[in-house]
LONU-692791 format. One record per atom (N, C-alpha, C): residue in one letter; x, y, z; residue number from 1; atom name. Coordinates in nm, 3 decimals, decimal comma. Each point is the difference from the previous one (the first is absolute). Example, Ala and Ser with C-alpha at 12.3 -4.5 7.8 and 13.67 -1.06 7.14 Angstrom:
{'A' {1,319 -0,569 0,780} 1 'N'}
{'A' {-0,089 0,119 0,000} 1 'CA'}
{'A' {0,090 0,120 0,000} 1 'C'}
{'S' {-0,035 0,105 -0,072} 2 'N'}
{'S' {0,082 0,119 0,006} 2 'CA'}
{'S' {-0,077 0,109 0,073} 2 'C'}
This chain:
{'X' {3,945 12,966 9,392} 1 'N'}
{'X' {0,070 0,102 0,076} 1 'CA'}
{'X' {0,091 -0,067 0,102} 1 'C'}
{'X' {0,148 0,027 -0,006} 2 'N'}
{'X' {0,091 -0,019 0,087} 2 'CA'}
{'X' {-0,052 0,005 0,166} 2 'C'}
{'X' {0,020 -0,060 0,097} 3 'N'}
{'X' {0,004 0,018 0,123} 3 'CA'}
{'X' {0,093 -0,060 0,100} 3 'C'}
{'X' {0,057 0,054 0,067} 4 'N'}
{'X' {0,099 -0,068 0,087} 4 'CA'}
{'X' {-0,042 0,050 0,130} 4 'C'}
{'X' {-0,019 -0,098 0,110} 5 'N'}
{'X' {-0,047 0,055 0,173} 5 'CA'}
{'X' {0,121 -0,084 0,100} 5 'C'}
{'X' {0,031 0,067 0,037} 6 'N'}
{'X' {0,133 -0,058 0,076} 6 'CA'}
{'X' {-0,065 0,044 0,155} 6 'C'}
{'X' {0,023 -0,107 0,086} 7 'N'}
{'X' {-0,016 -0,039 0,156} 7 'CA'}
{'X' {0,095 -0,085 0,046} 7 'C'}
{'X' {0,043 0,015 0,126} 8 'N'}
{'X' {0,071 -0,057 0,070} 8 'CA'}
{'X' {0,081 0,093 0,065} 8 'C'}
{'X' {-0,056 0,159 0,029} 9 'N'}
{'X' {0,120 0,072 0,063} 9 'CA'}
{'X' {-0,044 0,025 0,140} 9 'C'}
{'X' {0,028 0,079 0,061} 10 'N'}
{'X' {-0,004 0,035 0,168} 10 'CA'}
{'X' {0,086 0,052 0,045} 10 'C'}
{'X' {0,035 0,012 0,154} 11 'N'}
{'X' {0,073 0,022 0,076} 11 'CA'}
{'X' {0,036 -0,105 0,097} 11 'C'}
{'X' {0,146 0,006 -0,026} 12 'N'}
{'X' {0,090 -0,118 0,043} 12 'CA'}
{'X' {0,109 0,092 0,094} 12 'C'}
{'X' {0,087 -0,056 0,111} 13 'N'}
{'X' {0,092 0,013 0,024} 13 'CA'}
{'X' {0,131 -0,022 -0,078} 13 'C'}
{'X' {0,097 0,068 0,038} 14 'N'}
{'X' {0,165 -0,056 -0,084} 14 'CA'}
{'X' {0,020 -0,138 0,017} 14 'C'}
{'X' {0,057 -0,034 -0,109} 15 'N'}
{'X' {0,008 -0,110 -0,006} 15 'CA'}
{'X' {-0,104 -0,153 -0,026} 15 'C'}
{'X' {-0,123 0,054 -0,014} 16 'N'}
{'X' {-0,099 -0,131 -0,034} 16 'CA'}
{'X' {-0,011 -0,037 -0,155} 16 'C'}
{'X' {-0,102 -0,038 -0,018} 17 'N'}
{'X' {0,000 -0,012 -0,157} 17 'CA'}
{'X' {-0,121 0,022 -0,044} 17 'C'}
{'X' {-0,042 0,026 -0,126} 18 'N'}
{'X' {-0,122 0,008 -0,059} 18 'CA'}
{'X' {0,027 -0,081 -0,106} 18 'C'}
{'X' {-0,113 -0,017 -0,013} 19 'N'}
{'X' {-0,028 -0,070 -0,186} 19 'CA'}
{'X' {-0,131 0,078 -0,091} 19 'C'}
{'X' {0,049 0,077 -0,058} 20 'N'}
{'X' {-0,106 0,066 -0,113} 20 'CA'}
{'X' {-0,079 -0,045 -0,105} 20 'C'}
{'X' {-0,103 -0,011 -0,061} 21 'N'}
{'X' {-0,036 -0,049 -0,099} 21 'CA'}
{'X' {-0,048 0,109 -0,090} 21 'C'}
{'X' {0,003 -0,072 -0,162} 22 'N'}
{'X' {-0,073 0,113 -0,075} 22 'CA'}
{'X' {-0,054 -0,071 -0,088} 22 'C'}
{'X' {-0,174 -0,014 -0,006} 23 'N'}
{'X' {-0,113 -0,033 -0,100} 23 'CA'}
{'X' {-0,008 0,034 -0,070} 23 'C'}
{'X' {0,052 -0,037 -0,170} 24 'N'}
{'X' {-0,033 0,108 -0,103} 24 'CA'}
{'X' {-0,109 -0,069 -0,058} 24 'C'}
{'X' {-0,097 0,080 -0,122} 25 'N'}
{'X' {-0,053 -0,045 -0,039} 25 'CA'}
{'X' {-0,080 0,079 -0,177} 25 'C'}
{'X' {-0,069 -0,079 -0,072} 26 'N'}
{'X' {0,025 0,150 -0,119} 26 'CA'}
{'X' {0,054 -0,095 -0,145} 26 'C'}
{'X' {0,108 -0,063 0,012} 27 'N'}
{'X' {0,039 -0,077 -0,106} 27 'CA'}
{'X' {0,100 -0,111 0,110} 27 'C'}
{'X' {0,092 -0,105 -0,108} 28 'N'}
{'X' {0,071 -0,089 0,042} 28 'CA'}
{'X' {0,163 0,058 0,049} 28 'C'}
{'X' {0,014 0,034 0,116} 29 'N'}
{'X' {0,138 0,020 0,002} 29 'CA'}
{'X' {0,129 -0,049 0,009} 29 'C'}
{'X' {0,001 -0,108 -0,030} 30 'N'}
{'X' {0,100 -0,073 -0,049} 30 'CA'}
{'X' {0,154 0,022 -0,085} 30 'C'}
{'X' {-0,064 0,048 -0,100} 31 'N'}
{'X' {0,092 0,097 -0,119} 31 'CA'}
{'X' {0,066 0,145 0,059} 31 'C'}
{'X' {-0,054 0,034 0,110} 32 'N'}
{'X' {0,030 0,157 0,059} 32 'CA'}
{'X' {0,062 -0,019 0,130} 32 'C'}
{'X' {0,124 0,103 -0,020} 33 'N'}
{'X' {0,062 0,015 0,146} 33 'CA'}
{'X' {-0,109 0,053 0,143} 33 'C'}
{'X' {0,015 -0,075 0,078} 34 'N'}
{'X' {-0,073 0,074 0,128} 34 'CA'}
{'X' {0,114 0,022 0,136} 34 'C'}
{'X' {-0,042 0,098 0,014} 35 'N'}
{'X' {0,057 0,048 0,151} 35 'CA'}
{'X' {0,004 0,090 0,131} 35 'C'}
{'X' {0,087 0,040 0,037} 36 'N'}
{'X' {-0,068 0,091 0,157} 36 'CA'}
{'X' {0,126 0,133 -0,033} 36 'C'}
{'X' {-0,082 0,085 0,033} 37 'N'}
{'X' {0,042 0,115 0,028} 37 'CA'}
{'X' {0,006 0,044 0,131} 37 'C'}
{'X' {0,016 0,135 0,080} 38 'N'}
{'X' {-0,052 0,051 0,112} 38 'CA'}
{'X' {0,024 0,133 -0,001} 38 'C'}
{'X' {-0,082 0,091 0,063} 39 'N'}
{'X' {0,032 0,136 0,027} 39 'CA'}
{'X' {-0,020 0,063 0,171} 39 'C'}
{'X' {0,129 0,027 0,030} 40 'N'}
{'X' {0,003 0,039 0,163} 40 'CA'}
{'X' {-0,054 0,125 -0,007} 40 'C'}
{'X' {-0,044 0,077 0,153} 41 'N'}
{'X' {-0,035 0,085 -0,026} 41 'CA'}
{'X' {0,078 0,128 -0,023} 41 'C'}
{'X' {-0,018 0,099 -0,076} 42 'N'}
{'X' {0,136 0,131 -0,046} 42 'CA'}
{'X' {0,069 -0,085 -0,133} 42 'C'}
{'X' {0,021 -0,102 -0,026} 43 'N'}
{'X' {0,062 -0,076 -0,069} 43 'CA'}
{'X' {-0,057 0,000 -0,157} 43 'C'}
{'X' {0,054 -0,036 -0,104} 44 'N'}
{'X' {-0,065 -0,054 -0,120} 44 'CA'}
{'X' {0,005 -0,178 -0,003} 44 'C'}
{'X' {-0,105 -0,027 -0,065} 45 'N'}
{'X' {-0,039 -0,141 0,004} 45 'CA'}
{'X' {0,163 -0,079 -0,035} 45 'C'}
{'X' {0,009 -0,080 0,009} 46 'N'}
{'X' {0,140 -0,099 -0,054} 46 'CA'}
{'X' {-0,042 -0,133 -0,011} 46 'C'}
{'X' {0,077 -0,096 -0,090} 47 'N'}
{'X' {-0,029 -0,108 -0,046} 47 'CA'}
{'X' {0,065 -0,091 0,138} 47 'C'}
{'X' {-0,064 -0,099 0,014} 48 'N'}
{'X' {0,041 -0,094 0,092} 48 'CA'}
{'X' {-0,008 -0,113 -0,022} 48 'C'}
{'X' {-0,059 -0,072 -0,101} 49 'N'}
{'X' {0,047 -0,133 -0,062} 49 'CA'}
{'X' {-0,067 -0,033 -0,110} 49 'C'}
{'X' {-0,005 -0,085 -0,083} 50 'N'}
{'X' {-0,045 -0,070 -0,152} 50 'CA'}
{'X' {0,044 -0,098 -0,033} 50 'C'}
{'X' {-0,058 -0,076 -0,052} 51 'N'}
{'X' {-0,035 -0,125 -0,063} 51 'CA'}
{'X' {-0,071 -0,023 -0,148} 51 'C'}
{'X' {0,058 -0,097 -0,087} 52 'N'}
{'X' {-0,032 -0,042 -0,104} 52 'CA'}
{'X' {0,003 -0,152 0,009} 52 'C'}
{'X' {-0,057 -0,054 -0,098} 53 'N'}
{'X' {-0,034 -0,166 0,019} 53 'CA'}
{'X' {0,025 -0,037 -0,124} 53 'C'}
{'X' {0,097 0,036 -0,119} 54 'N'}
{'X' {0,036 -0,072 -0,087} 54 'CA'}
{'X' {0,104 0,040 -0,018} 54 'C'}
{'X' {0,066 -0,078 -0,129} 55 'N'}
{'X' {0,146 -0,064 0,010} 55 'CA'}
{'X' {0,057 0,011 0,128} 55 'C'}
{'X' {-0,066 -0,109 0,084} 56 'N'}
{'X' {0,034 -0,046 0,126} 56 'CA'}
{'X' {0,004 0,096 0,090} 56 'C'}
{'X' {-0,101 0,044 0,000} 57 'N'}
{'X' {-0,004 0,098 0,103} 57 'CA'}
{'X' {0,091 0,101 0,054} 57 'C'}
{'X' {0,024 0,129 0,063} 58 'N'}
{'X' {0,052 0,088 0,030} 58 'CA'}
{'X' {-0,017 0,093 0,109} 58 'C'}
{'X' {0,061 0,005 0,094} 59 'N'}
{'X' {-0,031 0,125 0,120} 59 'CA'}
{'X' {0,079 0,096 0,027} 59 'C'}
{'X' {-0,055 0,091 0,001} 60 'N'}
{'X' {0,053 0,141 0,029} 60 'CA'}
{'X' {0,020 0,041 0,156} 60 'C'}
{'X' {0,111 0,107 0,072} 61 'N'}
{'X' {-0,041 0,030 0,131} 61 'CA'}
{'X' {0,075 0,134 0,000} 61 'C'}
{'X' {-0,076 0,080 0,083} 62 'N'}
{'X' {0,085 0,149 0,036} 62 'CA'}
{'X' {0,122 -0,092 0,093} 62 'C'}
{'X' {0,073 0,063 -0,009} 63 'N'}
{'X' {0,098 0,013 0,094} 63 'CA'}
{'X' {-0,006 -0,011 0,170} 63 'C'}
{'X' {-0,088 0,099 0,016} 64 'N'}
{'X' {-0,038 0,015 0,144} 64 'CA'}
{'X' {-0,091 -0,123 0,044} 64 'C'}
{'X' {-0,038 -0,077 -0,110} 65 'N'}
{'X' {-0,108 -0,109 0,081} 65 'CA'}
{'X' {0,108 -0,096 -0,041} 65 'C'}
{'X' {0,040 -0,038 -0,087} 66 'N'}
{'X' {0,075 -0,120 -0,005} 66 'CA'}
{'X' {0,049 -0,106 0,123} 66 'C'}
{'X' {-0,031 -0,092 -0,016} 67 'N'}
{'X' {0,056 -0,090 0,098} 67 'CA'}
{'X' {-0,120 -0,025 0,114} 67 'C'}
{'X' {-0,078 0,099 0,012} 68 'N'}
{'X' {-0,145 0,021 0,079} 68 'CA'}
{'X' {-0,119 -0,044 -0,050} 68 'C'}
{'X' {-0,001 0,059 -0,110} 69 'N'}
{'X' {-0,162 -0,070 -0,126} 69 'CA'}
{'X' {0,055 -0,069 -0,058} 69 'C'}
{'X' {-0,133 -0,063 -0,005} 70 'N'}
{'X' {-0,004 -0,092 -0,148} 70 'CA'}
{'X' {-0,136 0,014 -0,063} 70 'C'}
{'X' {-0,022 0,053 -0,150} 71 'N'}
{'X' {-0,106 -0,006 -0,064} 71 'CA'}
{'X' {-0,015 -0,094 -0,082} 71 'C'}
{'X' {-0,148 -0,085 0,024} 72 'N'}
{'X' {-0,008 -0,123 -0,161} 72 'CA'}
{'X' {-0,143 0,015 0,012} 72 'C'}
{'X' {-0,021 -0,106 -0,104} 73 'N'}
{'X' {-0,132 0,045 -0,084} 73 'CA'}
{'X' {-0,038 -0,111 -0,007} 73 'C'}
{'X' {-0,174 -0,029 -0,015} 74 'N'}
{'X' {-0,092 -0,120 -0,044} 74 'CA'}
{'X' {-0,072 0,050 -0,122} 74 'C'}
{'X' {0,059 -0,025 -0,114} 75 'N'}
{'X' {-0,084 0,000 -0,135} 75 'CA'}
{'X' {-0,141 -0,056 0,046} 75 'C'}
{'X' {-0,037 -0,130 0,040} 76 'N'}
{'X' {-0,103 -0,017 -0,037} 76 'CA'}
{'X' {-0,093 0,116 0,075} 76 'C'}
{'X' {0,065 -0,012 0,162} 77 'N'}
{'X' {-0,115 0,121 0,048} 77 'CA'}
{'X' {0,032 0,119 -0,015} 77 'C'}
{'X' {0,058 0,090 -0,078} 78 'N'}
{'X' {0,015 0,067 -0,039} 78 'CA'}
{'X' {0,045 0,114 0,062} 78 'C'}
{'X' {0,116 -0,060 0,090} 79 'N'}
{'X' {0,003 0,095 0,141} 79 'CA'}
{'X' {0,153 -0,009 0,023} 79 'C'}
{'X' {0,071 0,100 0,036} 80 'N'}
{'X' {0,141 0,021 0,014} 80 'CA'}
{'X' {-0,012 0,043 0,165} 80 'C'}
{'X' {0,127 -0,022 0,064} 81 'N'}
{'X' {-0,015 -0,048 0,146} 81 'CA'}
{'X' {0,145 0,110 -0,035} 81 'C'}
{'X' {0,057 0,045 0,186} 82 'N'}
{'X' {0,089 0,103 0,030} 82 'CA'}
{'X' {-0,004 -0,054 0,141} 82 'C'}
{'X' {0,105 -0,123 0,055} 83 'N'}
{'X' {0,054 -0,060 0,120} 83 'CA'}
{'X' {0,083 0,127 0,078} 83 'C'}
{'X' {-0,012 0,026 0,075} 84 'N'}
{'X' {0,093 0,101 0,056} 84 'CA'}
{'X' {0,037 -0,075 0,154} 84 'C'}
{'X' {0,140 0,015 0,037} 85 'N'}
{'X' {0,028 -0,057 0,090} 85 'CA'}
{'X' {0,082 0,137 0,039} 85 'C'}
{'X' {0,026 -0,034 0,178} 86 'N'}
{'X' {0,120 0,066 0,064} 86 'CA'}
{'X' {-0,067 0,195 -0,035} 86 'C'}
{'X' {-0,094 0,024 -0,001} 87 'N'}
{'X' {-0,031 0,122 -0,024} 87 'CA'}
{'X' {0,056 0,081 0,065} 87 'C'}
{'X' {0,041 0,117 -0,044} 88 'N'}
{'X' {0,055 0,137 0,066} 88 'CA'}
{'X' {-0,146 0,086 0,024} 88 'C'}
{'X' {0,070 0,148 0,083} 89 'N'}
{'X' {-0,056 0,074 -0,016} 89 'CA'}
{'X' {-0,054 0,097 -0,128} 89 'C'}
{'X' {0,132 -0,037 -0,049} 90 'N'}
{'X' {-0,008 0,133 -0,141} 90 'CA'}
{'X' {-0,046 -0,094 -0,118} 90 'C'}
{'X' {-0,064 -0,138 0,030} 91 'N'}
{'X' {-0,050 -0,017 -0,101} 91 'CA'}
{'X' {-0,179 0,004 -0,002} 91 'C'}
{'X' {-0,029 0,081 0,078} 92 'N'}
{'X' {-0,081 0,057 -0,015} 92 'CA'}
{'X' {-0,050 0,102 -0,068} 92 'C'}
{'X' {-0,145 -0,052 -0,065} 93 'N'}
{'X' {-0,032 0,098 -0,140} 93 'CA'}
{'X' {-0,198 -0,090 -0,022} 93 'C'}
{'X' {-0,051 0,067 -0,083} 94 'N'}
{'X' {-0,082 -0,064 -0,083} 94 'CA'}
{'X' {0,027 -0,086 -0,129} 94 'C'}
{'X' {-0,009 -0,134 -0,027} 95 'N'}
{'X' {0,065 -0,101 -0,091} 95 'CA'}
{'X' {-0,098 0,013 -0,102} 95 'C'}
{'X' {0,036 0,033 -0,122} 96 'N'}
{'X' {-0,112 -0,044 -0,136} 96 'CA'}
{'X' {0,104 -0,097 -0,060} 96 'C'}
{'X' {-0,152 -0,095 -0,035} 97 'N'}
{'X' {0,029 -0,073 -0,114} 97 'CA'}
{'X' {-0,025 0,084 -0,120} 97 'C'}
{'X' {0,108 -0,094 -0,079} 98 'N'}
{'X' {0,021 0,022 -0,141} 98 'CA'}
{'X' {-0,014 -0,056 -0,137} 98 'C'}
{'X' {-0,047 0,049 -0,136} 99 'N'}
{'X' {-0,006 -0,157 -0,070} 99 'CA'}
{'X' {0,028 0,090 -0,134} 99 'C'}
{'X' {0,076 -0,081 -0,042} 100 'N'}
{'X' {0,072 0,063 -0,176} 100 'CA'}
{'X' {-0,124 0,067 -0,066} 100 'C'}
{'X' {0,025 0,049 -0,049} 101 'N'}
{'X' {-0,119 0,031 -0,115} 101 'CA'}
{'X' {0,021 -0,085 -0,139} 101 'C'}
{'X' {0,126 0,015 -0,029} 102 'N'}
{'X' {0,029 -0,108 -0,133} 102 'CA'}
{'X' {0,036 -0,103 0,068} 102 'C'}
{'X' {0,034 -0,100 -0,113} 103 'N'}
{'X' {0,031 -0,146 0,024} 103 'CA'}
{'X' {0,163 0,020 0,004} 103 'C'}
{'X' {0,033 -0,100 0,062} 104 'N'}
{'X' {0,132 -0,073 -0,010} 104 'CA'}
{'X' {0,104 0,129 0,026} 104 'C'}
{'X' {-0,001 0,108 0,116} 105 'N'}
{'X' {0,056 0,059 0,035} 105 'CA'}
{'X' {0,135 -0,011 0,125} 105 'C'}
{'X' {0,044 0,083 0,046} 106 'N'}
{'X' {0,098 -0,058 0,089} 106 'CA'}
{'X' {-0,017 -0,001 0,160} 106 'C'}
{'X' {0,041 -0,062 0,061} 107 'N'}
{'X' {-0,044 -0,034 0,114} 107 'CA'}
{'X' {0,019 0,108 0,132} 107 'C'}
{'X' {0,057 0,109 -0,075} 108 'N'}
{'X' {-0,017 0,121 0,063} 108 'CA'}
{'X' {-0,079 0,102 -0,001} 108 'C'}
{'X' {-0,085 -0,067 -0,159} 109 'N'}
{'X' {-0,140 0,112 0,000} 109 'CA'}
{'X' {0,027 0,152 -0,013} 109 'C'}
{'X' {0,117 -0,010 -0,055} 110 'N'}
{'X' {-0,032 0,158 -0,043} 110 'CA'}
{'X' {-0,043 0,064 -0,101} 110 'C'}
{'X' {-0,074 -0,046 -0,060} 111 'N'}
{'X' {-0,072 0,068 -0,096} 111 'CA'}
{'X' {-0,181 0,014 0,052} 111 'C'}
{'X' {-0,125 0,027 -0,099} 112 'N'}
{'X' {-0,108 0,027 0,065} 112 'CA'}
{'X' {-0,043 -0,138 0,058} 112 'C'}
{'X' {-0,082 0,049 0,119} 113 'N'}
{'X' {-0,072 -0,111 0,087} 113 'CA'}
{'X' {-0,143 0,056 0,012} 113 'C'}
{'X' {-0,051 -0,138 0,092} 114 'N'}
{'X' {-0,121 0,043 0,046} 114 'CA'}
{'X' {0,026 -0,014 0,156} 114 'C'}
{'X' {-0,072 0,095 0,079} 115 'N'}
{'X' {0,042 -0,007 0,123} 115 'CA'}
{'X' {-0,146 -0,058 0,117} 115 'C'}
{'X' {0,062 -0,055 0,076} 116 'N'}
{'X' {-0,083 0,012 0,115} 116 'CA'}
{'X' {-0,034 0,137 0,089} 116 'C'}
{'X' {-0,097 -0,036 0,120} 117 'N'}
{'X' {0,007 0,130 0,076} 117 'CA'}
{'X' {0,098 -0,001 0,124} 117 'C'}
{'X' {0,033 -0,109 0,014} 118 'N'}
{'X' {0,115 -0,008 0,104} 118 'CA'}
{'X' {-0,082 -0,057 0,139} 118 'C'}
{'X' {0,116 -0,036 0,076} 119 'N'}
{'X' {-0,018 -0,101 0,131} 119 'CA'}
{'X' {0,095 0,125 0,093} 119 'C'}
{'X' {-0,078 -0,006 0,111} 120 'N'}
{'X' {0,106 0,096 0,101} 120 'CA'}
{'X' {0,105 -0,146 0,099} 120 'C'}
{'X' {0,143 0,057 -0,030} 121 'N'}
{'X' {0,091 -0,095 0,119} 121 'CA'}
{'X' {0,054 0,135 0,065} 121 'C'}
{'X' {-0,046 -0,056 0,147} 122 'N'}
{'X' {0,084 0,117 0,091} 122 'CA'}
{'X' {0,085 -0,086 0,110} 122 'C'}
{'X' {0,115 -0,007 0,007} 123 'N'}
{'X' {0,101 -0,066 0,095} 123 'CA'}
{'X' {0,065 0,067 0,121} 123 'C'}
{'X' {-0,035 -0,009 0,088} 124 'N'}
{'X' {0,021 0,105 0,161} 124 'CA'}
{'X' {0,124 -0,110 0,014} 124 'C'}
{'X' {0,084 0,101 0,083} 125 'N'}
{'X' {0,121 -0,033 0,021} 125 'CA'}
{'X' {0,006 -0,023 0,181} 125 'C'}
């Protein structure tokens, strides 16, 4: 059985940084895109970054985080990370991790996943 537990969120002021992690565990994820989503509150969830680790690797970013995150991944420990720097207010939300359901998908993950339960980031201005 799939599991992914993601920690590393809180409450930060504007502008600090976090670093997220996400433990999967269940099979080898290697072959499968993993990544972060988030859902603010009133809002629907949205994708916020992805990663793949073959043919040389690949990263994905919304728009709105670009230049701010960076997501990468440790095959062996089986854990995909979500660097967030320079935080806003409005990027505040609950963060789930994410993990392909098939193999060798795209690093935006839009097709089925398995999800985490999410990490709360709240950023006071």
């Amino acid at each position: 059985q799939v599991q992914l537990v993601e920690s590393g969120g809180g409450s930060v002021q504007a502008g600090d940084s976090l670093r997220l992690s996400c433990v999967a565990s269940g099979r080898t994820f290697s072959n499968y895109a993993m990544g972060w989503f988030r859902q603010a509150p009133g809002k629907e969830r949205e994708f916020v970054a992805g990663i793949i680790s073959w043919s040389g690797g690949s990263t994905s970013y919304a728009d709105s985080v670009k230049g701010r995150v960076t997501v990468s991944r440790d095959n062996a420990k089986n854990t995909v990370y979500l660097q967030m720097n320079s935080l806003k207010p409005e990027d505040t939300a609950v963060y789930y991790c994410a993990a392909d359901k098939y193999p060798h998908g795209s690093s935006r993950l839009p097709g089925t996943k398995y999800w985490g339960k999410g990490t709360l980031v709240t950023v006071s201005s």
